[in-house]
C-alpha positions in Angstrom: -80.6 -10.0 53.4 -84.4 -10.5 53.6 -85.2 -14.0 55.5 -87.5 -16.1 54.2 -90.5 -17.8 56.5 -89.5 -20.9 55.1 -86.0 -20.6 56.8 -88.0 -20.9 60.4 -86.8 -24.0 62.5 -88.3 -24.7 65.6 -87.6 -26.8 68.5 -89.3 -27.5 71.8 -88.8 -29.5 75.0 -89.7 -32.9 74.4 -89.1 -33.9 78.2 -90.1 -31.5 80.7 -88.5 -28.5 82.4 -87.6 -29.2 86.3 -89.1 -25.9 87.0 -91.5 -23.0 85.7 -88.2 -21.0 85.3 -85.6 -23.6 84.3 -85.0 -24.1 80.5 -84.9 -27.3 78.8 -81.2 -28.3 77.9 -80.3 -29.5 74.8 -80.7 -32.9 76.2 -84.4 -32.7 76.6 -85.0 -30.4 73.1 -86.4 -32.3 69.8 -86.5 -30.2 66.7 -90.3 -31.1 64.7 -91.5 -29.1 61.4 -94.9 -27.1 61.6 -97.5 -25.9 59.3 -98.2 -22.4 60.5 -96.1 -19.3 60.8 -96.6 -17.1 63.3 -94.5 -16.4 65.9 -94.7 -17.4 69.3 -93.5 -13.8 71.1 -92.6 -12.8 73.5 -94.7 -9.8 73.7 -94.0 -6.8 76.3 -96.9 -5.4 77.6 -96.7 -1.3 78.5 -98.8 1.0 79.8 -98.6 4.9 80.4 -99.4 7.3 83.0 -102.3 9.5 81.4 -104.6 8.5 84.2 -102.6 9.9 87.0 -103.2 13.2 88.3 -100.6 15.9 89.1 -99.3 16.4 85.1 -101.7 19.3 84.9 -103.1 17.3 81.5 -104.7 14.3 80.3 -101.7 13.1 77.8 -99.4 10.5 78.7 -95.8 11.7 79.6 -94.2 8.2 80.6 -94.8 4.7 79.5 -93.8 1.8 81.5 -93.2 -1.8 81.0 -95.4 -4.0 83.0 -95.4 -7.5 82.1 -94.6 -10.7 79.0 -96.4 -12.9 77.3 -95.7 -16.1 75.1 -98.5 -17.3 73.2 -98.7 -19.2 69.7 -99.6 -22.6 67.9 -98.1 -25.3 66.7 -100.1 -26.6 64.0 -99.0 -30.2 62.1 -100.2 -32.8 60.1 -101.3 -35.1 62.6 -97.8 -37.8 63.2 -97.5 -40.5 65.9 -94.5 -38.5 67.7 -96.4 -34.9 68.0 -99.6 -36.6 68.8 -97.7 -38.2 71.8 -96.1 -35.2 73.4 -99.3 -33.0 72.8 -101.7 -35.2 74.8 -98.7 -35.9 77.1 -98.4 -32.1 78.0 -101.7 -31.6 77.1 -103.5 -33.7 79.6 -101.0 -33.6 82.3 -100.6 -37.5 83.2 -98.4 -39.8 80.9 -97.2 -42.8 82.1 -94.4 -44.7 80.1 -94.7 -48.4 79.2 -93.7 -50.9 76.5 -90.0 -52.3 75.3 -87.9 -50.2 73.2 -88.0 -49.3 70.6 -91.7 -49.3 70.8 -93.1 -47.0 73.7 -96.8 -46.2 74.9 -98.0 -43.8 76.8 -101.1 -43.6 78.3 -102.1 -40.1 78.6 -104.9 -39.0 81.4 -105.9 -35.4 82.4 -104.5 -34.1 85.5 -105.9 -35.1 89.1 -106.1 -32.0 91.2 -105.5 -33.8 94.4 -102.9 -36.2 93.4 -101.1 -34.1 91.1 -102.0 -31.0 91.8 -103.5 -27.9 89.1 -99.9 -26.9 87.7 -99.2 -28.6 83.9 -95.8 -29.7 82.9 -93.7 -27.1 81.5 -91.0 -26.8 78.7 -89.1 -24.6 76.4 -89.8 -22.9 72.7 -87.2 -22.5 69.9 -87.5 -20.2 67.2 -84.2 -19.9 64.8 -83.7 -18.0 61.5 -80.0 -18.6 60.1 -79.3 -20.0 63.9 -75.4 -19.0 64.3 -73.0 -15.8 63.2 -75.6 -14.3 61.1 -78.6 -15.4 63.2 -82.0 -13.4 62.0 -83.8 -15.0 64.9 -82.7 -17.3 67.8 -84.7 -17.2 71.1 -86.1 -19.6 73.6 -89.3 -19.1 75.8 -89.0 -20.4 78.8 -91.8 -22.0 81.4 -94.9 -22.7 78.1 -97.6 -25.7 79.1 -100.5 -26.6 76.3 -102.9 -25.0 76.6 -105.4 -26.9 74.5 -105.4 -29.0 71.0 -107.6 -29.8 68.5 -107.4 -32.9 66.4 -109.4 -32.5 63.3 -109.9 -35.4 60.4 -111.8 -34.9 57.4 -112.3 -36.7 54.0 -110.3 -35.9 50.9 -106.9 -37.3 49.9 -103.3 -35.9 50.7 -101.9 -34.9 54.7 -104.2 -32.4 55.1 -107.1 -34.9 55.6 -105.6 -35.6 59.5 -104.0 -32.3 61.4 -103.7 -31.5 65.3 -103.0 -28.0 66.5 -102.0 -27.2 69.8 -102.1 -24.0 71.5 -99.1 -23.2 73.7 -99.0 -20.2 76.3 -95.8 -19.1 78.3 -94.7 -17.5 81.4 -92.9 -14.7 79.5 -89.7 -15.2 80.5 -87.3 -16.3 77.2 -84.0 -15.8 76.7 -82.5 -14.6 73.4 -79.9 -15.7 72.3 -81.4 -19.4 73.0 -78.1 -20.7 73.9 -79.1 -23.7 72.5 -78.2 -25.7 68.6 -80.9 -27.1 67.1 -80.6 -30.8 66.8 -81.6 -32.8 63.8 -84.8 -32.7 62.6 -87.1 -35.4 64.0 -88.9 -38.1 61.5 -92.0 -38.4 62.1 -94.5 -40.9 61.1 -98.0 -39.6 59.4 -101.7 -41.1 61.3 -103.4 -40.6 58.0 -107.2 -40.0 57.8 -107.9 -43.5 55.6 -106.5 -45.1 59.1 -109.5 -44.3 61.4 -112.2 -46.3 63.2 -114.7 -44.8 65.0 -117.3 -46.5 67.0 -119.3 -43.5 69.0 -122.0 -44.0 71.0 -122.5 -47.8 70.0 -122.6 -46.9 66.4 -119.0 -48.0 64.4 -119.4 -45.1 61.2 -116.1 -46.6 59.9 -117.6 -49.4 59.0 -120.7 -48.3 58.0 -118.8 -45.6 54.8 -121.0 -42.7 56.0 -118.3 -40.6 58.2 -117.4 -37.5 56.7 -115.5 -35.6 59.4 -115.1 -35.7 63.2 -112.7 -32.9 65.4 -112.1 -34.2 69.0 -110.3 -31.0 71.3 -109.3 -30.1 75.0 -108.5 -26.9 76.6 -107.2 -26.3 79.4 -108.0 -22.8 80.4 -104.6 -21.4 81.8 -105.3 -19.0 84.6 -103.0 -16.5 82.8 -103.8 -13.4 85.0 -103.2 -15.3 88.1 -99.8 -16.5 87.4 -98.6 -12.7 88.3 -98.7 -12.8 91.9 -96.4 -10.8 94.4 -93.0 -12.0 94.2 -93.7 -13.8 90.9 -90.2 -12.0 89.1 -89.5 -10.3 86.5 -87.9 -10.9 83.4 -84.3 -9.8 84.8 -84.2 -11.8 87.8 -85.4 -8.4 90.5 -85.3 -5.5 88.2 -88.7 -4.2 88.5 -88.4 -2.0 85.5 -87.7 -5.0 83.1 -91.6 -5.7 83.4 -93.1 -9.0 85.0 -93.7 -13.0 84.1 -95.6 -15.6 85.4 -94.5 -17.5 88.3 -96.8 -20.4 88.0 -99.4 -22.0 84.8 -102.1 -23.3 86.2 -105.0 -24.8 85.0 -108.6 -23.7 85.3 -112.0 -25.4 84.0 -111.0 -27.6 81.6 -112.9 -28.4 78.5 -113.4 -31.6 76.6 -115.1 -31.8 73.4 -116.1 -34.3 70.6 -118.1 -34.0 67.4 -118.4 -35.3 63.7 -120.3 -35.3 60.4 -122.3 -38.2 58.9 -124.0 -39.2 56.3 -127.8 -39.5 56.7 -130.1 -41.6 56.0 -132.4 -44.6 56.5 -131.6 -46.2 60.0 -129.3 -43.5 60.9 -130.1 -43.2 64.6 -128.8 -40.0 65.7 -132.2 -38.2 66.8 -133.2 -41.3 68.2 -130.1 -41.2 71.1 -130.3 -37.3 71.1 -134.0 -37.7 72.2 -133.4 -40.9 74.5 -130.3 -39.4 75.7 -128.5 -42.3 75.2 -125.3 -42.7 76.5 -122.2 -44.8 75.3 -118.7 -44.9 75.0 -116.7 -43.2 72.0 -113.4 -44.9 70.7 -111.3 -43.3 68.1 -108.1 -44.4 66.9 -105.7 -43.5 63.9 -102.5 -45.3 63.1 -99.5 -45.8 61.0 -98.9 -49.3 62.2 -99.2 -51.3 65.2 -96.7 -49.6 67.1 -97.5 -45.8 66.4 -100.9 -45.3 66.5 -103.2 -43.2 69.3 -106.5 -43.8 70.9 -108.4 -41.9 72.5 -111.3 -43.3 74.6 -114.3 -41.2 75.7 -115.5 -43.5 79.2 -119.1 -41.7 78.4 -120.7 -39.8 75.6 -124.2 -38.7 75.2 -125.2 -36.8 72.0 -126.5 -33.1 72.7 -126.8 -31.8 69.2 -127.9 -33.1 66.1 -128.3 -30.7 63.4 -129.5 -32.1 59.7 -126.8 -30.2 56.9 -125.6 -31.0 53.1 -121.7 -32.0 52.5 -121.0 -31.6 48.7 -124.8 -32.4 48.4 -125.3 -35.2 50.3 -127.4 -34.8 53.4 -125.4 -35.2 56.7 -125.8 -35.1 60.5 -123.6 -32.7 62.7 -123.5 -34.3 66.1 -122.0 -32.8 69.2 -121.3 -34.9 71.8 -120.8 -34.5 75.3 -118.0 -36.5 77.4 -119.5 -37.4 80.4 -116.8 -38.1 84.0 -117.1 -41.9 84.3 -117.0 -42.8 88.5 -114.4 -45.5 87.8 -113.0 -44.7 84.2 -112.3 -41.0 84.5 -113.4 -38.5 81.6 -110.6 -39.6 78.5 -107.8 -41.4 78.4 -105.2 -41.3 75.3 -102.8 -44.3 74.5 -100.3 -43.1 72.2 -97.6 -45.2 70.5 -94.8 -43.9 69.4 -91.0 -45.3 68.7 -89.4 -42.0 70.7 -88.2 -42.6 74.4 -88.9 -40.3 77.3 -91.7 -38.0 76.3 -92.6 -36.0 79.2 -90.0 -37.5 81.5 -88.1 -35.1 83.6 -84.2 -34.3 82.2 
């Protein structure tokens, strides 16, 4: 029988592998719904020989496999839980603190000398029919975020507040995943109506002229690096079963703020654009006082402003850029949530 896209359950490690190559136990999996539906892979990469000389022709006569890749996105309406483990994993650095059931986690990017460049690591799901009659069932092991991207707009419903988060992978996976899904997790929404938003000394919130803001990090995997000699292969030394990554590393990361406002009399966007005025930038979305998330830019200076219309109302599209603060660092995430030992190892 056909399966429907709809029949897709997903589940990933909500505490972090030990290892690059060691999966997630069931122990350390949650199970969370998503909006999208592709696939995550794995992919085999091939390649033939009609380069080489010595066939006595230009067409390819073999094809070999040469290496895997994992690659995909998880994209939600925006919850406390999710938002939790994405800047945990995203950012590298999460701290746990708080009494149960009510847990924070203050999430900061990675320090290359104290932590090093590697990101935390954990295992994908993907199920169809999971059991005797399983369509799909297989778990990629060794994925790190790769970026996300928080976007909140006007406009009722869920849509309004989403975050997306890229995840890439070693390539290694192992099918069957070996693993039961759990229960699904509940989750608890951060609508859009929730925000405040002061940027750059100005609070929009209050002022009713905010129309949309996207806040997103990336983290610039060094994919092609993460092949080195001796970095395996997808059956543990057989050089024919093509290779995987033996390390995720980061690269130049990438931090990035802007929004749309309303325009008009007072607004002071070109003023701090041509002043290059600098301030802080505090955003913050919430269910209650216990599952919210905040993220704090320690410096922002605006370095576009471009007049527009938004359903015919003339508004400002401002970039910003987050400046590194000597003390503060670049961003720092507090994220409250009521689920226990995001990130932690198993």
């Amino acid at each position: 029988m056909p399966a429907n896209i709809r029949e897709m359950l997903i589940g990933f490690g909500k505490k972090k592998q030990d290892d690059l190559a060691t999966a997630n136990t069931l122990a350390g999996i949650w199970r969370l719904g998503k909006l999208n539906t592709t696939f995550m892979g794995p992919k085999l990469n091939t390649e033939d020989d009609r380069a080489e000389l010595g066939k006595g022709h230009e067409f390819p006569t073999a094809l070999y496999k040469t290496s895997w890749d994992v690659a995909g996105q998880i994209e939600k309406y925006l919850s406390a839980e999710f938002a939790a483990w994405a800047m945990a994993f995203g950012l590298g650095v999460a701290p746990k603190t708080g009494t149960p059931p009510n847990y924070i986690y203050t999430c900061t990017p990675l320090d290359p000398v104290t932590n090093g460049i590697e990101l935390p690591s954990f295992s994908y799901i993907e199920t169809i029919r999971q059991g005797a009659s399983d369509v799909l069932d297989r778990m990629a092991v060794g994925c790190v975020v790769e970026g996300w991207t928080l976007s909140v707009a006007s406009g009722p419903g869920r849509a309004n507040s989403k975050l997306t988060v890229d995840i890439v992978g070693s390539g290694n996976y192992t099918e069957p995943s070996g693993i039961t899904l759990p229960a699904a997790t509940a989750e608890k929404l951060l609508p859009s109506a929730s925000l405040t938003a002061t940027i750059n000394g100005i609070d929009y919130v209050t002022a009713k002229n905010l129309v949309s803001l996207e806040a997103s990090w990336k983290n610039n995997i060094r994919l092609d690096s993460g092949f080195y000699p001796g970095s395996d292969f997808q059956e543990t030394g057989v050089a024919t079963s093509g290779a995987i990554r033996g390390r995720m590393e980061m690269g130049d990361r990438e931090c990035a703020l802007s929004f749309i406002a309303r325009f008009e009399n007072g607004s002071t966007e070109y003023t701090k654009l041509t002043g290059l005025t600098e301030g802080t930038a505090v955003i913050s979305l919430s269910y209650d006082t216990n599952n919210k998330i905040t993220l704090t830019y320690q410096r922002v200076i605006f370095s576009v402003v471009e007049l527009g219309e938004t359903d015919g109302i003339v508004t400002v599209q401002v970039t910003c850029t987050p400046l590194m603060h000597s003390a503060n660092g670049l961003l720092s995430v507090v994220a409250k949530c009521n689920i226990d030992a995001i990130m932690e190892a198993e």
